[in-house]
N, C-alpha and C positions, 0 to 999 in steps of 0.2 A: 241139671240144666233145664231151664223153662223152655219151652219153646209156644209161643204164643203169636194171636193174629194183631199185628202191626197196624200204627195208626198216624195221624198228623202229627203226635207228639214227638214221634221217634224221624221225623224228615232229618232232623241237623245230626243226630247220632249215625242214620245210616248212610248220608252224605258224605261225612269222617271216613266212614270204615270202608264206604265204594271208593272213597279217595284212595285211601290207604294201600286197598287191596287191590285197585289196579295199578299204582306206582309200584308195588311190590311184585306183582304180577305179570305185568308188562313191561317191564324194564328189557332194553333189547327188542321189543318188540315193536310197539305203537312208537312212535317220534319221541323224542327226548325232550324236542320244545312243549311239547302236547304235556305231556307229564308233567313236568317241572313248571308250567304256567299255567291257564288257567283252568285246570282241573277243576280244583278247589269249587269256583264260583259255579262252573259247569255243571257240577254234581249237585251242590245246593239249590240250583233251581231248579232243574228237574226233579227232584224230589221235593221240592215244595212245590210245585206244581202238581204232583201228584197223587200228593198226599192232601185234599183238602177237605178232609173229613173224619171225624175222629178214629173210627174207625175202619180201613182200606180190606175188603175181601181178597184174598190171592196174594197176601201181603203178610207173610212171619218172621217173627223176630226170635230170635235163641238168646235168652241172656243166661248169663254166668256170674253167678254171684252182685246180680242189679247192673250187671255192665254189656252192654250187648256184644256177644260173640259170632252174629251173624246176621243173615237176611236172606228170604227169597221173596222174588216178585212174580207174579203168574198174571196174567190176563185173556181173555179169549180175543180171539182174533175172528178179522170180516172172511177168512177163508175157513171157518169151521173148527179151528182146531184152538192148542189152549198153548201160548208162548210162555215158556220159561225165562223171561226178559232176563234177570237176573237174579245170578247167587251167587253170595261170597263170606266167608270167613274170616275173622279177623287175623292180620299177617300172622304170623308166628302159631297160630293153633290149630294150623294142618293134622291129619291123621287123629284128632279127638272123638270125628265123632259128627263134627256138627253139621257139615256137609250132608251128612248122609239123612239125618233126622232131617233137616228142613227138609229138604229133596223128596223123601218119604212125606212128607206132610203136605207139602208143598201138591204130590202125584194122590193123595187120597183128595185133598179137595177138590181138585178135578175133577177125579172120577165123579163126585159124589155131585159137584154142581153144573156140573158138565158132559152128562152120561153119554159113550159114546162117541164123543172127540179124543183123535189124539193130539200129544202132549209132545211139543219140538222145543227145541233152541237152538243157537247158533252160536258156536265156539271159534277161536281165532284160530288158525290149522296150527300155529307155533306155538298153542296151549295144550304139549304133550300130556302135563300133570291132570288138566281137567277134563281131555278127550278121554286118558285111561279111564278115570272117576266115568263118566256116562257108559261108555263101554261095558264096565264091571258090570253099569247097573242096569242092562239090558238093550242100552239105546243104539239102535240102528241108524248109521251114517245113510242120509236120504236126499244128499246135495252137496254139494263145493261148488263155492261161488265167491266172489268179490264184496266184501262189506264196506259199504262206504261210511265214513264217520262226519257229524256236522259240523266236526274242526277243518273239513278240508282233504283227508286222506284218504287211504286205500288200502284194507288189508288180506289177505285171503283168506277164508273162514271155511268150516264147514254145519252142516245142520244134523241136526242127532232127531229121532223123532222114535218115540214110545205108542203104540197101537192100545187103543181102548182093550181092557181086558190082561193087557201083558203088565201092569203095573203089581200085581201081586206078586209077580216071578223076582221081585229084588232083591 
């Protein structure tokens, strides 16, 4: 498995796979209208949005055999710290592996362009499978609160946050 830094090319690949992997994902969780409608177009522009330059820093791709197996997205944020926006794996290839590489990849770039910030994100509280995943990997629940989505809804989340320095320990 490759895992490499992501760029404009790969917008409509990982627009597919965020599709993918939050209708797989969140089923029972977020709205059933939300999911089943206009996902699709929602994902596409935010990441073409995003993505508008060939190459995106904070942004890895894991492919598998030239087919992308995953994604993480990092960015810093105006409160000092480096957001974990998003990670996901492609449905069906849980426990391979690829989670944890990007994740690791994902927490060295930080450190390295980011020295001294920590590294949070925000998980959906009914995302048992991906709370244990941070958990394992040392992160520290540092909030629960209300996520609001720009479909309209409400879900209740919580924040995982990793301390400059504790990213070796994973």
């Amino acid at each position: 498995m490759l895992i490499r830094t992501g760029g404009a090319a790969d917008a409509q690949e990982i627009a597919a796979l965020h599709t993918a992997s939050w209708r797989a994902t969140y089923a029972g969780i977020m709205p059933d209208d939300f999911l089943a409608g206009p996902l699709d177009a929602d994902r596409s522009t935010l990441w073409s949005r995003r993505l508008t330059t060939a190459v995106t820093p904070g942004l890895f791709v894991a492919e598998d055999a030239a087919t992308l197996a995953g994604f993480v997205y990092l960015a810093p944020t105006d409160d000092g710290r480096v957001l974990v926006d998003n990670m996901h794996a492609r449905p069906g290839s849980l426990g391979r592996g690829i989670g944890s590489r990007l994740f690791e990849r994902g927490l060295a770039w930080a450190a390295t362009e980011f020295p001294g910030r920590p590294v949070y994100l925000e998980v959906l509280r009914d995302n048992v499978a991906a709370i244990a995943f941070y958990e394992r990997r040392g992160g520290r629940r540092t909030d629960a609160r209300i996520g609001r989505f720009d479909a309209g809804f409400e879900l209740p989340e919580y924040e995982y946050t990793w301390e400059p320095g504790g990213f070796d320990r994973l």
